[in-house]
Structure formats: structure tokens, C-alpha cells
ZAMARGU-4260 file (C-alpha; in steps of 0.2 Angstrom, whole numbers, plus 5000, padded with zeros to 4 digits):
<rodrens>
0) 5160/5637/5222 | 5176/5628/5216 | 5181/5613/5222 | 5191/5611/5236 | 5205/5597/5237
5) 5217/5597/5255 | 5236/5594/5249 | 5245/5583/5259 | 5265/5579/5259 | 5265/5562/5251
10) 5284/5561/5248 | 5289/5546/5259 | 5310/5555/5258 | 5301/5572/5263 | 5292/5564/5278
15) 5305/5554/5285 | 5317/5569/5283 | 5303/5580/5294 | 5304/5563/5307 | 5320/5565/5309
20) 5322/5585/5312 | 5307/5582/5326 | 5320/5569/5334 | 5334/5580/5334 | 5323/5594/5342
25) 5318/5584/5357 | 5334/5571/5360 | 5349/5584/5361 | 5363/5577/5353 | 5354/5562/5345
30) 5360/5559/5326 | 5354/5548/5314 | 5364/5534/5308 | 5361/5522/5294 | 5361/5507/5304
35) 5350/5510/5318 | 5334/5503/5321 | 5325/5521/5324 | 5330/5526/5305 | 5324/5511/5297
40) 5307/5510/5308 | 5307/5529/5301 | 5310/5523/5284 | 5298/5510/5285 | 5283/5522/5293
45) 5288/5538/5279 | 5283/5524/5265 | 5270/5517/5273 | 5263/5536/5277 | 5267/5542/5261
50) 5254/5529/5252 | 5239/5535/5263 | 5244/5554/5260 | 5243/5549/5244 | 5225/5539/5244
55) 5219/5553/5255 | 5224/5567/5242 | 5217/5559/5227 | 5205/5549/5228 | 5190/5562/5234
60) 5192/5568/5215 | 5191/5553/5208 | 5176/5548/5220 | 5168/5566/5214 | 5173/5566/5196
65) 5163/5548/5195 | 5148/5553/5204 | 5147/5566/5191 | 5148/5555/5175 | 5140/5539/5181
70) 5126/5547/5192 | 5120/5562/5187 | 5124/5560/5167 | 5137/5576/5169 | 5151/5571/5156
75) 5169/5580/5156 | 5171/5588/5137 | 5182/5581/5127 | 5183/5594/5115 | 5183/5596/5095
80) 5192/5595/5082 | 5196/5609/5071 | 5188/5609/5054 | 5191/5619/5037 | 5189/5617/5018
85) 5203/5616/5005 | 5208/5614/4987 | 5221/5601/4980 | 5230/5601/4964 | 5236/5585/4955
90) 5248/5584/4941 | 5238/5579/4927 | 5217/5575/4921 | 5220/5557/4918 | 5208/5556/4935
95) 5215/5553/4952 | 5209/5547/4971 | 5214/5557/4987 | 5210/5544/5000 | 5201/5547/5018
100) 5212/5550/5028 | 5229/5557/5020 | 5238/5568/5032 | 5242/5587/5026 | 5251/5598/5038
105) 5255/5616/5043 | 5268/5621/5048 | 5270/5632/5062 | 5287/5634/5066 | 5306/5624/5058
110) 5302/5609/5068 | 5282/5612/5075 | 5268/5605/5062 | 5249/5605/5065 | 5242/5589/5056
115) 5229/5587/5046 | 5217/5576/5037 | 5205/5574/5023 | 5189/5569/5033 | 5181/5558/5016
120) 5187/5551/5000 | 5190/5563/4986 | 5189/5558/4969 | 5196/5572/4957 | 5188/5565/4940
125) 5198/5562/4921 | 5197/5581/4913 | 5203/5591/4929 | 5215/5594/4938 | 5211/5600/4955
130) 5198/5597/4968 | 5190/5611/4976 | 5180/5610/4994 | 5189/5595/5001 | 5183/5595/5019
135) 5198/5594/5032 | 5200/5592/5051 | 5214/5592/5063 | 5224/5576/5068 | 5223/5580/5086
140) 5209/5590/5097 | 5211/5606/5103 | 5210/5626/5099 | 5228/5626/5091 | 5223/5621/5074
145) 5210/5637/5074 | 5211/5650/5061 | 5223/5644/5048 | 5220/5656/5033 | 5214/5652/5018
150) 5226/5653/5005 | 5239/5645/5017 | 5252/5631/5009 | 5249/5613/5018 | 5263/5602/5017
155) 5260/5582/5011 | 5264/5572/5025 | 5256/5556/5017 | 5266/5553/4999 | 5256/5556/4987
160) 5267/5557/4970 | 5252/5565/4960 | 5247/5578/4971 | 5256/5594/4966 | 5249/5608/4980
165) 5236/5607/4995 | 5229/5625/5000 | 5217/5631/5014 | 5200/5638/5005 | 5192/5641/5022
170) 5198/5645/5036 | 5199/5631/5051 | 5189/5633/5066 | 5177/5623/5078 | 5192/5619/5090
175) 5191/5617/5106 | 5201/5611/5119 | 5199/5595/5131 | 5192/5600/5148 | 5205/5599/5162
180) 5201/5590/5177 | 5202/5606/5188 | 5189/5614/5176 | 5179/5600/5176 | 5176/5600/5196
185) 5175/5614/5197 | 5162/5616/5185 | 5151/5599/5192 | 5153/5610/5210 | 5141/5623/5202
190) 5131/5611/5194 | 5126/5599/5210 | 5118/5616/5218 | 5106/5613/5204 | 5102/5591/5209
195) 5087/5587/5198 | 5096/5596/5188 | 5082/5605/5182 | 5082/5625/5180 | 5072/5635/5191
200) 5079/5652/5189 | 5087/5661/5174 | 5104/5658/5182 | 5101/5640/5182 | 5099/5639/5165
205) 5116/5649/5161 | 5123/5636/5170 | 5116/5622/5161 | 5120/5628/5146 | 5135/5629/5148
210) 5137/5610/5147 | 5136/5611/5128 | 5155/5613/5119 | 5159/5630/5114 | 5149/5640/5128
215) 5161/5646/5141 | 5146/5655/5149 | 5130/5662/5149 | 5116/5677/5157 | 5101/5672/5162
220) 5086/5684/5160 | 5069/5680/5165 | 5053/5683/5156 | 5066/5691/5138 | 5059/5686/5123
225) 5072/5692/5108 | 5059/5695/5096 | 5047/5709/5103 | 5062/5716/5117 | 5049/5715/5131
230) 5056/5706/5149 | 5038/5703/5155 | 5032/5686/5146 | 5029/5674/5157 | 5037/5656/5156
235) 5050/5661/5146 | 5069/5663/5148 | 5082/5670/5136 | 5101/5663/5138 | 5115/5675/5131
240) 5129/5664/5127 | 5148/5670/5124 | 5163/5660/5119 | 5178/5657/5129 | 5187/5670/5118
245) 5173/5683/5122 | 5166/5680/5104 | 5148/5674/5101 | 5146/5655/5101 | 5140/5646/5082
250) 5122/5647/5075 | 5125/5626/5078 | 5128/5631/5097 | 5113/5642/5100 | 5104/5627/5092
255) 5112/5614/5104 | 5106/5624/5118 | 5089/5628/5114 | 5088/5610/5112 | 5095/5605/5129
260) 5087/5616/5139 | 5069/5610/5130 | 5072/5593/5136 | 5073/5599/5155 | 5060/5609/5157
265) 5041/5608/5157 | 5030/5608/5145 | 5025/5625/5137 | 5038/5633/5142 | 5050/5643/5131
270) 5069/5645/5130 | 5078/5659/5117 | 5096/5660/5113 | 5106/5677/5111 | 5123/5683/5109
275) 5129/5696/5120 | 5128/5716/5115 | 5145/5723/5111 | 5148/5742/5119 | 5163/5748/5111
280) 5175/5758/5125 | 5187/5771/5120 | 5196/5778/5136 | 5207/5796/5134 | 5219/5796/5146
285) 5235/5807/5152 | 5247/5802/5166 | 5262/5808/5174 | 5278/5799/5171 | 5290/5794/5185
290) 5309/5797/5185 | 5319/5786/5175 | 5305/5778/5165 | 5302/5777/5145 | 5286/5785/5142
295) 5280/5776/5126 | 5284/5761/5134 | 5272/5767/5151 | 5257/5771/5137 | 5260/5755/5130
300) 5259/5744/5145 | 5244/5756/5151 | 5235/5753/5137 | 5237/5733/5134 | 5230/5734/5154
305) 5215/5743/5148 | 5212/5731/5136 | 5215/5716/5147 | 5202/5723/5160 | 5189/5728/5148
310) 5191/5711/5136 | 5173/5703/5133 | 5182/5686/5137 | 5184/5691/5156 | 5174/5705/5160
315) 5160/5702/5172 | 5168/5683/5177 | 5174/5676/5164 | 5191/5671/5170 | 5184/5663/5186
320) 5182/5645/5190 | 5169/5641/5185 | 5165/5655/5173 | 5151/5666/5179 | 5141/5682/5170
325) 5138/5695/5183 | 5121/5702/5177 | 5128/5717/5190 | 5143/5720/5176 | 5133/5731/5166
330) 5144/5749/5173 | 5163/5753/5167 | 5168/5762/5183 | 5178/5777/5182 | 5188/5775/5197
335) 5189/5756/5192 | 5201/5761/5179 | 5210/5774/5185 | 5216/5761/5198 | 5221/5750/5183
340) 5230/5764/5176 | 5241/5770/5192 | 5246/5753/5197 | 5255/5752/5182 | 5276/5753/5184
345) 5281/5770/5178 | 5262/5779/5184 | 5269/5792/5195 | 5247/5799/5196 | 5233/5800/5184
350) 5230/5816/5177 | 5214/5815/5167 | 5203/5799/5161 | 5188/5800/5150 | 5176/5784/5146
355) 5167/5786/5130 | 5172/5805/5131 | 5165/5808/5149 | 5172/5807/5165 | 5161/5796/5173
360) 5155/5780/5175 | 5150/5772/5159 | 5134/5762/5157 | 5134/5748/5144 | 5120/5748/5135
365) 5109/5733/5126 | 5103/5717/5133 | 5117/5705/5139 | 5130/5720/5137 | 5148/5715/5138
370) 5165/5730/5135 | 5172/5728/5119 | 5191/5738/5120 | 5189/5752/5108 | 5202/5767/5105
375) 5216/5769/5120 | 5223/5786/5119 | 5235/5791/5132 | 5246/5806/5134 | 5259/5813/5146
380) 5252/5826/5155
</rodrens>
């Protein structure tokens, strides 16, 4: 359930301007005049209004949004920093320091930079002349600085008149953005179901895991262990856990998880991490053009909204709020994308669709199975 925040007209003009079109609807002929007493009391009432509209509309988030932090140990992410390695060349082997701290950047567009720094002291010692693995980490928090290539320039932002060439040796990742304040109550609406907070059910622990940076969302599934396949063991519960982007979450993830939800439940009982199972779909496809439309240009919208629909990053619930895993998601239906082909501009009817090769409903298969887009082949019939 999403959090629910009433919207009221704060606007002390926009109120006093409804004030005065309810007096001209009831006094015929009246008009409003600058000097009057009526428009000043109205002027006086819109401010006075327009500060309790406004303490009306936002202080229940606030109220809510401290409950969660100072009561119940809920904390809004922050997010993290995006982190890489590089190599630094200097201009002779007389020995040189590259101090914490000195800011690279990449540039990303003629005016746009993403900055960087050099997260320790580096020491590039009398007989070389370049410093390899030099650990690195974006200026500010956030996804943006993700997957910067290795191999890729970064510009001195800090003047150092020694150092002749910075490079990416491996690329940046570990990014991820601050949680907005919508996401955030939204996610601690989900979250005070659970009170104690302490699982009980598989889907509790989804959501609790959930809590750690970098999981978007989890599946629950009672009684899994990952090492022998079977779903019958007793006190145990395996998580599958998927990044925002649809990918897998780190090995350092899985561990933060495991961890967690150890510290909240009894004794003896045992928690397992997965990553999802990916089910490659390759949908075949003809359509019939309507008058007056391009057909590459049909194909190629149809195709990037099959690949939309079927994207591991939303598929089953991933782009609600908050993000859920639909253990009920495991079937691709047929008629499902035939509608998501029609209602594309340009669809006059679908001729044929295949899933996989069949023309049916298409079962994913695996533990935790989410859709990953495979080959889109449409035709004109």
C-alpha cells in the first residue's frame, strides 16, 4: 500500500481569487475594489488559510517519515558512491605523490563533467613512472557515475603539473541513487504491516531485504534450500534478490542480506540468498500495417514495446511503488502481448505471434524466474 498524502490549495492568491468568484455568484453585480473592507478581510483570511493548507499538507509526512527513522530504526538510503580503479602516468621516475583526494573528471558532454577522486594517498615510487590500481570513487552519490569504461581518458581537475595521463582500468560501479522521499513512504507503508518488524512469512522477508542498498526487490520462497533444489525443509527461507536495473545484486549484497535477516529471526533458523533465473524470450511476430504509416518504423516501435514489457526490471512488479515480485509472474501470456503489439500506432491487427516458437502461453522456467527480452522478429503480413 502507497502512501497516501491529501493535496490542498495552499496558494493564499489562488484562494482569495476562489473567495471572490463565490461572491460575485451570490451578490449580482458586486465587484471587487481595492479599497474595500470585504477584499482586504479576503486577503487577510486567503494568507491566514493558505499557512494551515500548508501545515495540513505537509506535516503527516514528516510526522510519518520520523516515526519511521527515530521509532522503528527504518532509515531513508542515502545511496553510494560509484567506485572504479585506474592507472596514472607521471612525467618522469624521480618519485612522485598523488594526494587523497585529487579530483579527475569525465567528461560527459562540452560543458557536463562527472567528478572524481582518488579515494587514498598514492605514492608512485623513484624508478617508475605510472601507478597502476589507484582506487577511485565519484565526487557526488548517485547511479550517474556507473559504467565508465576502462580505458576511458579522465581529465585533471586538481593541477597536478607532473601527472601526464589518468585512465579507467576498471570500470566504475556500486552507484546508487539517494531514496526520494515518495519512495521512502511509500516503502516504510509496506514495511509497518510487518510492526515487530520480524518475518513471519517468505514475503516478509522479501520485504525486509529490501532495506539493504542495491536490492530493489525480492521473492520469498518457503522451505527452498539452493543447495539440494528441494522446497520442503523446514525452517528455512530462500530470498531471490534483483537490482533495480533487473540485474542481479553483488556477492557483497547477498552477504548484507543473509546477515540482516539472521539478526531477526530465531535461533536455528536458516535464510539463503539467490539471484533470479533468467528465461530468454524470442517472440515472432507479423502485423498488418495501417494506411499512411512507415512499416520499419511500426516494427520498431513494436519491438522496443516488447522489450519494455518483458524487461527483468519491471516484469512481475518491479516498477510499482513499492516494488513488489509477484510469485504469480512466472507465465508470459500470449494474449498479454498481443494486446501490447495492437495498441501500438500504426497496428491496423496482429497477424501471427509466437513465444519461444509456439503460440501459446509461455511458462518460465527455474526458481525465481524473471523474462529476459531475447530475439524480436516482426514481419508485415
Amino acid at each position: 500500500m502507497s502512501f497516501v498524502n491529501i493535496d490542498f490549495t495552499a496558494d493564499a492568491d489562488q484562494l482569495a481569487d476562489d473567495a471572490v468568484a463565490y461572491l460575485q455568484s451570490v451578490i449580482p453585480g458586486w465587484e471587487p475594489s481595492d479599497g474595500h473592507l470585504e477584499v482586504w478581510l479576503i486577503e487577510a483570511l486567503a494568507r491566514m488559510n493558505s499557512e494551515l493548507a500548508y501545515a495540513v499538507r505537509e506535516v503527516p509526512p514528516q510526522v510519518f517519515r520520523a516515526f519511521g527513522t527515530q521509532m522503528l530504526g527504518i532509515n531513508q538510503s542515502v545511496g553510494q558512491r560509484a567506485a572504479g580503479l585506474s592507472t596514472w602516468v607521471v612525467e618522469s621516475d624521480q618519485g612522485w605523490t598523488i594526494p587523497a583526494g585529487t579530483l579527475v573528471g569525465y567528461r560527459t558532454s562540452g560543458d557536463s563533467m562527472i567528478l572524481l577522486e582518488t579515494v587514498t594517498q598514492v605514492d608512485v615510487p623513484a624508478g617508475s613512472t605510472s601507478a597502476s590500481g589507484v582506487a577511485v570513487r565519484a565526487v557526488d552519490v548517485g547511479r550517474a557515475a556507473n559504467g565508465i569504461a576502462p580505458g576511458t581518458s579522465l581529465e585533471l581537475v586538481d593541477s597536478l603539473s607532473y601527472v601526464t595521463s589518468a585512465t579507467v582500468s576498471s570500470a566504475t560501479d556500486g552507484g546508487i541513487d539517494p531514496e526520494s522521499d515518495a519512495s521512502y513512504l511509500d516503502r516504510l507503508s509496506a514495511e509497518v504491516k510487518l510492526l515487530a518488524p520480524r518475518p513471519i512469512l517468505a514475503s516478509d522477508f522479501a520485504v525486509l531485504a529490501a532495506r539493504i542498498p542495491g536490492v530493489h526487490r525480492g521473492l520469498g520462497i518457503s522451505g527452498y534450500d539452493p543447495e539440494d533444489g528441494a522446497d520442503t525443509h523446514e525452517r528455512m527461507v530462500t530470498v531471490a534478490l534483483v537490482a533495480a536495473d533487473g540485474t542481479p545484486v553483488e556477492t557483497a549484497t547477498h552477504l548484507a542480506v543473509v546477515e540482516y535477516l539472521d539478526s531477526l529471526r530465531e535461533v536455528n533458523f536458516q535464510v539463503h540468498t539467490i539471484d533470479p533465473t533468467y528465461v530468454v524470450v524470442n517472440v515472432a511476430y507479423s502485423v498488418h500495417i495501417a494506411n499512411g504509416y512507415v512499416a520499419e518504423e511500426v516494427i520498431a516501435r513494436v519491438d522496443d514495446a516488447l522489450a519494455a514489457v518483458l524487461s527483468p526490471s519491471v516484469w512481475g512488479g518491479g516498477d510499482l511503488s513499492p516494488a513488489i515480485w509477484s510469485a504469480e509472474a512466472k507465465v508470459v501470456r500470449y494474449f498479454s502481448l498481443s494486446n501490447v503489439i495492437a495498441a501500438e500506432n500504426g497496428v491496423a491487427w496482429v497477424g501471427s505471434l509466437t513465444l519461444n516458437g509456439a503460440a501459446a502461453d509461455l511458462t518460465l522456467t527455474g526458481i525465481a524466474p524473471l523474462p529476459q527480452p531475447g530475439t524480436m522478429t516482426g514481419t508485415v503480413a
